[in-house]
MDTraj code that builds the backbone (N, CA, C; nanometers):
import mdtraj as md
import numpy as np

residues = "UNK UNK UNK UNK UNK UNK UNK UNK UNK UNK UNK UNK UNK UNK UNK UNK UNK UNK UNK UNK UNK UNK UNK UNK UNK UNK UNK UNK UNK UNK UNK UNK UNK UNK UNK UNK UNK UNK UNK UNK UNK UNK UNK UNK UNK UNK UNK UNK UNK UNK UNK UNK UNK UNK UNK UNK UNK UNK UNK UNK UNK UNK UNK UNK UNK UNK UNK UNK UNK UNK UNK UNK UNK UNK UNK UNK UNK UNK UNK UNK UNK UNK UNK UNK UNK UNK UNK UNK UNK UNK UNK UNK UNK UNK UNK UNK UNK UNK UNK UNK UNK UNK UNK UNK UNK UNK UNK UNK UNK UNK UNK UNK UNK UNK UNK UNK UNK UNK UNK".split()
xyz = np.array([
    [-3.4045, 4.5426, 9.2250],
    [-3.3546, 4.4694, 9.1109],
    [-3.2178, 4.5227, 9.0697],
    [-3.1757, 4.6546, 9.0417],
    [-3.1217, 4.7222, 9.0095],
    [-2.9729, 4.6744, 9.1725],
    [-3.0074, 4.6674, 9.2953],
    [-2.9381, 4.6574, 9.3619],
    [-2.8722, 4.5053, 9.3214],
    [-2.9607, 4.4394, 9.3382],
    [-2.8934, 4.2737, 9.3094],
    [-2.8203, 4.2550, 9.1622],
    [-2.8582, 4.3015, 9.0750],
    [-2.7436, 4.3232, 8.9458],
    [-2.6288, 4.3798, 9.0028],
    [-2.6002, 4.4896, 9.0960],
    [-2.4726, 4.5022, 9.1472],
    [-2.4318, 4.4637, 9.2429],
    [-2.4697, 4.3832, 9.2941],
    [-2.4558, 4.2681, 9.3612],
    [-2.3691, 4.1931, 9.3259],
    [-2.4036, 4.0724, 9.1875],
    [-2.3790, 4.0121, 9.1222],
    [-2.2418, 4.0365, 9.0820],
    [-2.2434, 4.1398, 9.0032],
    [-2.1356, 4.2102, 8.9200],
    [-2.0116, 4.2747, 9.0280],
    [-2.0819, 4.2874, 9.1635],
    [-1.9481, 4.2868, 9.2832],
    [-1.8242, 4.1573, 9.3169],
    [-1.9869, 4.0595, 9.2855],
    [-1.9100, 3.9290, 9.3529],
    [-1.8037, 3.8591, 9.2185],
    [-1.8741, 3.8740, 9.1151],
    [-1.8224, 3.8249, 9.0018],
    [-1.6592, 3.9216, 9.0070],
    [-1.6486, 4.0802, 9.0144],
    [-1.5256, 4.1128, 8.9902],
    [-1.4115, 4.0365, 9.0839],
    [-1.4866, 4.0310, 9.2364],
    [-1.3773, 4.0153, 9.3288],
    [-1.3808, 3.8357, 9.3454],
    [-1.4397, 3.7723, 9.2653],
    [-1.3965, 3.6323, 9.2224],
    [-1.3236, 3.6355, 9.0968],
    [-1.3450, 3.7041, 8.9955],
    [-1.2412, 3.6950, 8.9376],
    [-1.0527, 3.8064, 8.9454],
    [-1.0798, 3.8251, 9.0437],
    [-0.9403, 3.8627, 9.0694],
    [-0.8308, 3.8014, 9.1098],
    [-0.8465, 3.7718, 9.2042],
    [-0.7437, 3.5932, 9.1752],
    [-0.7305, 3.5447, 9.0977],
    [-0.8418, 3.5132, 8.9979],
    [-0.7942, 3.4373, 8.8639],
    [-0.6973, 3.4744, 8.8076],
    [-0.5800, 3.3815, 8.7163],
    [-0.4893, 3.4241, 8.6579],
    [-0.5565, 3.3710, 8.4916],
    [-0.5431, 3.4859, 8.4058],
    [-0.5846, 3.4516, 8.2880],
    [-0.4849, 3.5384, 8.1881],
    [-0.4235, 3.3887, 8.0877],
    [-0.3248, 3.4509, 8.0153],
    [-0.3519, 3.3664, 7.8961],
    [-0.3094, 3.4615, 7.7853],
    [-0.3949, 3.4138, 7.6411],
    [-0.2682, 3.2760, 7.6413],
    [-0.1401, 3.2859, 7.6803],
    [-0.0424, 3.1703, 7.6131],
    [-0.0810, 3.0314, 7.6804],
    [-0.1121, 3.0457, 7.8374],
    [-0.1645, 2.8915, 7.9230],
    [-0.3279, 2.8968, 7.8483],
    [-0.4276, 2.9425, 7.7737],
    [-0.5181, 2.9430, 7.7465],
    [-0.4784, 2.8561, 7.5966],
    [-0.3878, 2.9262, 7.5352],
    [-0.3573, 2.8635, 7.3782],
    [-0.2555, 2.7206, 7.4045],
    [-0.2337, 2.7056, 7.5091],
    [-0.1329, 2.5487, 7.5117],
    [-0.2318, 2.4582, 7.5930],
    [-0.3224, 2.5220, 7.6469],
    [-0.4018, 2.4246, 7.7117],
    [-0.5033, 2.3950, 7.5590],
    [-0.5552, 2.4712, 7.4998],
    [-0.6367, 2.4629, 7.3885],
    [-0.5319, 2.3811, 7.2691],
    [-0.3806, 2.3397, 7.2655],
    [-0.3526, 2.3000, 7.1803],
    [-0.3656, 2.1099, 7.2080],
    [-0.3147, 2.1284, 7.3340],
    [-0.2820, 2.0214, 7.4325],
    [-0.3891, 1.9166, 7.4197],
    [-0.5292, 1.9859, 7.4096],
    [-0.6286, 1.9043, 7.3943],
    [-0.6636, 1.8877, 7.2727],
    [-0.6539, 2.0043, 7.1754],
    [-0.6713, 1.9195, 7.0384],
    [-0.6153, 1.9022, 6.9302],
    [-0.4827, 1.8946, 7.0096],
    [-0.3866, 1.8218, 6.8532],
    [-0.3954, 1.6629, 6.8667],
    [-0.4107, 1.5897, 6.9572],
    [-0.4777, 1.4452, 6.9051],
    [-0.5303, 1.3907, 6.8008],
    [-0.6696, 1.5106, 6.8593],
    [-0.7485, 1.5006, 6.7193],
    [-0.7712, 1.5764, 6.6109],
    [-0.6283, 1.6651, 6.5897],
    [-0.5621, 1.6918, 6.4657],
    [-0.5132, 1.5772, 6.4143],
    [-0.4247, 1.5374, 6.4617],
    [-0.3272, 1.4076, 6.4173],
    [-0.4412, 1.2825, 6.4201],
    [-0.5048, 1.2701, 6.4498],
    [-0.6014, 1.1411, 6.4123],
    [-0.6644, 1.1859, 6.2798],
    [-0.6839, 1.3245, 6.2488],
    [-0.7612, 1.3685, 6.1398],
    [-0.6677, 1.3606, 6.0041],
    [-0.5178, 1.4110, 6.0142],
    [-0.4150, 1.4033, 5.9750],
    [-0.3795, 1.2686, 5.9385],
    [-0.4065, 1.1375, 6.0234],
    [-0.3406, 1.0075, 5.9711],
    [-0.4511, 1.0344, 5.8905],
    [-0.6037, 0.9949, 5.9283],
    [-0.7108, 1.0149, 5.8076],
    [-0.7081, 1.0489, 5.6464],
    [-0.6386, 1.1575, 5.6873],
    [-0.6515, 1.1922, 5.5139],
    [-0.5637, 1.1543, 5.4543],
    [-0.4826, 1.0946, 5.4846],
    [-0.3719, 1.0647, 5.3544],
    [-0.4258, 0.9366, 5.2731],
    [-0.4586, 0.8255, 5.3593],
    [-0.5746, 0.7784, 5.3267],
    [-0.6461, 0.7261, 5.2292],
    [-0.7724, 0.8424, 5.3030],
    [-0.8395, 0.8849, 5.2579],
    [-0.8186, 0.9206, 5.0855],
    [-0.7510, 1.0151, 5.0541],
    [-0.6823, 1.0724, 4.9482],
    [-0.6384, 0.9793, 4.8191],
    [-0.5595, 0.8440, 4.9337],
    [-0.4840, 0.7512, 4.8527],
    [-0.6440, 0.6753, 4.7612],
    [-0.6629, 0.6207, 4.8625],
    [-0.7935, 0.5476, 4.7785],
    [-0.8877, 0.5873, 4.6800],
    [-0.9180, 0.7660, 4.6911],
    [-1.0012, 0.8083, 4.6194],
    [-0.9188, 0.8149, 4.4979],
    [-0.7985, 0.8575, 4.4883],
    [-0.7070, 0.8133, 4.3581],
    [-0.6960, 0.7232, 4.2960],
    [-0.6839, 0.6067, 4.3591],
    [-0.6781, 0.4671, 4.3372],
    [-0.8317, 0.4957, 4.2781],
    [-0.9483, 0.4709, 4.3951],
    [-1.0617, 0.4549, 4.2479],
    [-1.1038, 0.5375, 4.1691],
    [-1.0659, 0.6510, 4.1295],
    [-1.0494, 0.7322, 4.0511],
    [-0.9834, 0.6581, 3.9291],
    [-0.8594, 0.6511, 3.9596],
    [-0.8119, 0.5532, 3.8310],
    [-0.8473, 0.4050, 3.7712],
    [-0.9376, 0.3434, 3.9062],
    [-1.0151, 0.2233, 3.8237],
    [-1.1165, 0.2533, 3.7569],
    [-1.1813, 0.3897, 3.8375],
    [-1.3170, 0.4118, 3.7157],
    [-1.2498, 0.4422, 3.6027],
    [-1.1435, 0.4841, 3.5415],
    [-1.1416, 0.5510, 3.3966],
    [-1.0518, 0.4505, 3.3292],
    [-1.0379, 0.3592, 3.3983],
    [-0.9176, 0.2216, 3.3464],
    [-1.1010, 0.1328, 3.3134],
    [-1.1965, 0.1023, 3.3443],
    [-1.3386, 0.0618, 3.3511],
    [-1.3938, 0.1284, 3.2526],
    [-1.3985, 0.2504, 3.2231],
    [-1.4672, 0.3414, 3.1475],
    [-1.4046, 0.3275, 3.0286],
    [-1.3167, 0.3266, 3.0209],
    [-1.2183, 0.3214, 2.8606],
    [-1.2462, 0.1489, 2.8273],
    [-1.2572, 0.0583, 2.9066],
    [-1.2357, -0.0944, 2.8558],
    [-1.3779, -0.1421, 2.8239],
    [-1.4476, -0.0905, 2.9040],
    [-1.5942, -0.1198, 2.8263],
    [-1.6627, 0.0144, 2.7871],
    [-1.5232, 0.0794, 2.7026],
    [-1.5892, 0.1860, 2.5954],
    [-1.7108, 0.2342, 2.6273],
    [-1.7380, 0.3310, 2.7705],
    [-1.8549, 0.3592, 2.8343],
    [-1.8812, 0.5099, 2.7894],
    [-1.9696, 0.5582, 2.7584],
    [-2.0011, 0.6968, 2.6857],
    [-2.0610, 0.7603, 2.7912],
    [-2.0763, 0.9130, 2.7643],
    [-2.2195, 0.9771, 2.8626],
    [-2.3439, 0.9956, 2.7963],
    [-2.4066, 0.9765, 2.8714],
    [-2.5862, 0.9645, 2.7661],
    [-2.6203, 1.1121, 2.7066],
    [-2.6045, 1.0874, 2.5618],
    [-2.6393, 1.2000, 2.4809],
    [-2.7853, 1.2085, 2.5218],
    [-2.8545, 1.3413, 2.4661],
    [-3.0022, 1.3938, 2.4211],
    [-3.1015, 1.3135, 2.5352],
    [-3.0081, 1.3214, 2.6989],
    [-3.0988, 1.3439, 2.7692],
    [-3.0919, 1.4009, 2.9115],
    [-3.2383, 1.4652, 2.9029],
    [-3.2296, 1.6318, 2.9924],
    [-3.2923, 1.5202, 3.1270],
    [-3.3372, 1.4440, 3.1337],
    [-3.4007, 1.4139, 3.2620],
    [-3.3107, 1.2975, 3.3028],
    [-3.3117, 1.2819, 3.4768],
    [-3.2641, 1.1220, 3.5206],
    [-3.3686, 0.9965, 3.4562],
    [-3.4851, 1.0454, 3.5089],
    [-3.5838, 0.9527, 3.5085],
    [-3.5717, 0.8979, 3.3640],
    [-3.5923, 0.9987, 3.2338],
    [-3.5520, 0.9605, 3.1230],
    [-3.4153, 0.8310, 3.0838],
    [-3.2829, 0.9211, 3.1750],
    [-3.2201, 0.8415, 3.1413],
    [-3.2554, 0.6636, 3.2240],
    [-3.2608, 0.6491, 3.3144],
    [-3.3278, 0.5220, 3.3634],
    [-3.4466, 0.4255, 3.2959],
    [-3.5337, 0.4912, 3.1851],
    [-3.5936, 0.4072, 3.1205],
    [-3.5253, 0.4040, 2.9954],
    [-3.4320, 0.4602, 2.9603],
    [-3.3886, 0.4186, 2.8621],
    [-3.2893, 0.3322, 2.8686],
    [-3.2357, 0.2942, 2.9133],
    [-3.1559, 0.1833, 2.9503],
    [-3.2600, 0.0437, 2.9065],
    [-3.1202, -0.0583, 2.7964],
    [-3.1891, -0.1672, 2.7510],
    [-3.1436, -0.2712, 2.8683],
    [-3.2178, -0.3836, 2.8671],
    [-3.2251, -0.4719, 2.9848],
    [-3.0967, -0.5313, 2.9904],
    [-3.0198, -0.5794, 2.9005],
    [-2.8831, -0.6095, 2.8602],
    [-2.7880, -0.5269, 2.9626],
    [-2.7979, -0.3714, 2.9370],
    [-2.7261, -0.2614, 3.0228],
    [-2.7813, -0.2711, 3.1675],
    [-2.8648, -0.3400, 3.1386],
    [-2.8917, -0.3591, 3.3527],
    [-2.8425, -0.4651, 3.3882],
    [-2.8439, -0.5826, 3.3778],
    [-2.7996, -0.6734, 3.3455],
    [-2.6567, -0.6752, 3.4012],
    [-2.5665, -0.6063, 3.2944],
    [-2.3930, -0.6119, 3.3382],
    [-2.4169, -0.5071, 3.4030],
    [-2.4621, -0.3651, 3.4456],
    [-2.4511, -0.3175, 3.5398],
    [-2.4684, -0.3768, 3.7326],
    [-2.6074, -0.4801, 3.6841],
    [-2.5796, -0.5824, 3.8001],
    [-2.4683, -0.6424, 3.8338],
    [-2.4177, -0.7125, 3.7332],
    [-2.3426, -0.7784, 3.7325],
    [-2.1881, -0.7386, 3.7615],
    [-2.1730, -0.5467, 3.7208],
    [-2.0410, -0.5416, 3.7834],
    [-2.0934, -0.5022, 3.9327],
    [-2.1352, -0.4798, 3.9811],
    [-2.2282, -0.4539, 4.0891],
    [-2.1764, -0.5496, 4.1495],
    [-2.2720, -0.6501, 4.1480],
    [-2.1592, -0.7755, 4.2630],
    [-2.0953, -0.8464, 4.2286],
    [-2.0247, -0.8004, 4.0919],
    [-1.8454, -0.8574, 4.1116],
    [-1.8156, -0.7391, 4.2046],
    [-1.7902, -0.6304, 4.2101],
    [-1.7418, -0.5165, 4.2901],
    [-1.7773, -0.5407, 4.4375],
    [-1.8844, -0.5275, 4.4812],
    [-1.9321, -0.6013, 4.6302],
    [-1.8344, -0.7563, 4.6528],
    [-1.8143, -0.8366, 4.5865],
    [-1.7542, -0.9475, 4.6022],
    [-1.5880, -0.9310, 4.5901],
    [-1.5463, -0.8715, 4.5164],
    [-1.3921, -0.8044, 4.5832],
    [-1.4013, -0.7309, 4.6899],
    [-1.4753, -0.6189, 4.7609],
    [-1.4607, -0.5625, 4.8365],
    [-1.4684, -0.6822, 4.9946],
    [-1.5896, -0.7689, 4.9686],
    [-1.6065, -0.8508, 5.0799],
    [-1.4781, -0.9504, 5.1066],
    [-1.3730, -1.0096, 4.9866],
    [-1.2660, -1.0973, 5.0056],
    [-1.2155, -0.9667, 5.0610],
    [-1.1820, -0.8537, 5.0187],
    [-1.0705, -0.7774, 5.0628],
    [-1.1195, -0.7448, 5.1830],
    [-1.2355, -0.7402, 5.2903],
    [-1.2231, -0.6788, 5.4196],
    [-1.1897, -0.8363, 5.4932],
    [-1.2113, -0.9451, 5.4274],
    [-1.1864, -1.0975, 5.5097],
    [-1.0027, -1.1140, 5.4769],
    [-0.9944, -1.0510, 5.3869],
    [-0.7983, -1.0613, 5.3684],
    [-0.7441, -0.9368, 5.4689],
    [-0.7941, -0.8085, 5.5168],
    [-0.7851, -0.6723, 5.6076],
    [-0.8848, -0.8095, 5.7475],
    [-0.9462, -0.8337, 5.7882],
    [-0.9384, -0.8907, 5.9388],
    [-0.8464, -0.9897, 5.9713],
    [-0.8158, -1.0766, 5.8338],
    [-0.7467, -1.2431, 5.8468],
    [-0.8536, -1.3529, 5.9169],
    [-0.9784, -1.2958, 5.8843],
    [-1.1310, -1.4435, 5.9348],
    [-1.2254, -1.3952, 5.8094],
    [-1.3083, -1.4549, 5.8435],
    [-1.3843, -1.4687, 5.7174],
    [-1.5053, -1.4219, 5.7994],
    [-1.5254, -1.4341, 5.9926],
    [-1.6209, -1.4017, 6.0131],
    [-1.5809, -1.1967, 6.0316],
    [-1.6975, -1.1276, 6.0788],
    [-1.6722, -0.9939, 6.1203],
    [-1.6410, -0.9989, 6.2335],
    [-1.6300, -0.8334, 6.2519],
    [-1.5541, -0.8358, 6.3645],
    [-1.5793, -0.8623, 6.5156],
    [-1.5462, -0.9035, 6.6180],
    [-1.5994, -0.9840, 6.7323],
    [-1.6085, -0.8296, 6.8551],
    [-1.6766, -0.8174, 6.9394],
    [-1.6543, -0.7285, 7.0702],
    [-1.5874, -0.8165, 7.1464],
])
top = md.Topology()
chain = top.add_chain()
for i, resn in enumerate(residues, 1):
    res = top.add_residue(resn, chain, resSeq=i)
    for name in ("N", "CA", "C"):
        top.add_atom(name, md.element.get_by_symbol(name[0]), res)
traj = md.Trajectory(xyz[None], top)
C-alpha cells in the first residue's frame, strides 16, 4: 500500500513538471472568463437600482395621498388582518388590480404586441 502511494506521488511529480503554472496566465485566464458576467451583472444593477427608487417614491407619493398610517396597538399579523374593515379590503383590492393592470399595458407597450412572448 505504502509502495503504490509512492507510486502515485512519483508519477504525479514528473507529470507535473512540464506543466507551466504561473499565478498572472492563471489570473487573466480567470478574468477572461468572468468579466462577462461581471458586466452582465453590472448592466443589471443600475437598473435594478433605478426602479427600486422609482417605486420607492410611488409608495410614499401613495402613502401621503391616501393619508395611509401604520397600525397602532398591534403586536400580532394575524391581529392586524382581522382587523381590517371590509371597505379597507375592498380598495386594497382594488389598488391591487389597478397596479397589475398598469404593469400588464406596460409589458404590452415594452414587447409592442399585446400577445407574450413567442420562441
Amino acid at each position: 500500500m505504502i509502495f503504490k502511494n509512492r507510486a502515485i506521488l512519483k508519477f504525479a511529480s514528473t507529470s507535473l513538471k512540464g506543466a507551466q503554472f504561473s499565478t498572472k496566465t492563471a489570473a487573466s485566464q480567470a478574468k477572461s472568463r468572468f468579466q462577462p458576467y461581471a458586466q452582465k451583472l453590472a448592466d443589471v444593477c443600475e437598473p435594478v437600482t433605478y426602479w427600486t427608487t422609482v417605486g420607492k417614491e410611488l409608495f410614499q407619493q401613495v402613502y401621503h395621498s391616501q393619508k395611509m398610517a401604520n397600525p397602532s396597538n398591534v403586536h400580532s399579523p394575524f391581529l392586524f388582518w382581522k382587523s381590517q374593515s371590509s371597505e379597507t379590503w375592498g380598495r386594497n383590492f382594488y389598488l391591487g388590480v389597478e397596479l397589475l393592470g398598469i404593469f400588464s399595458v406596460g409589458q404590452m407597450i415594452g414587447r409592442r404586441k399585446v400577445t407574450s412572448y413567442g420562441h
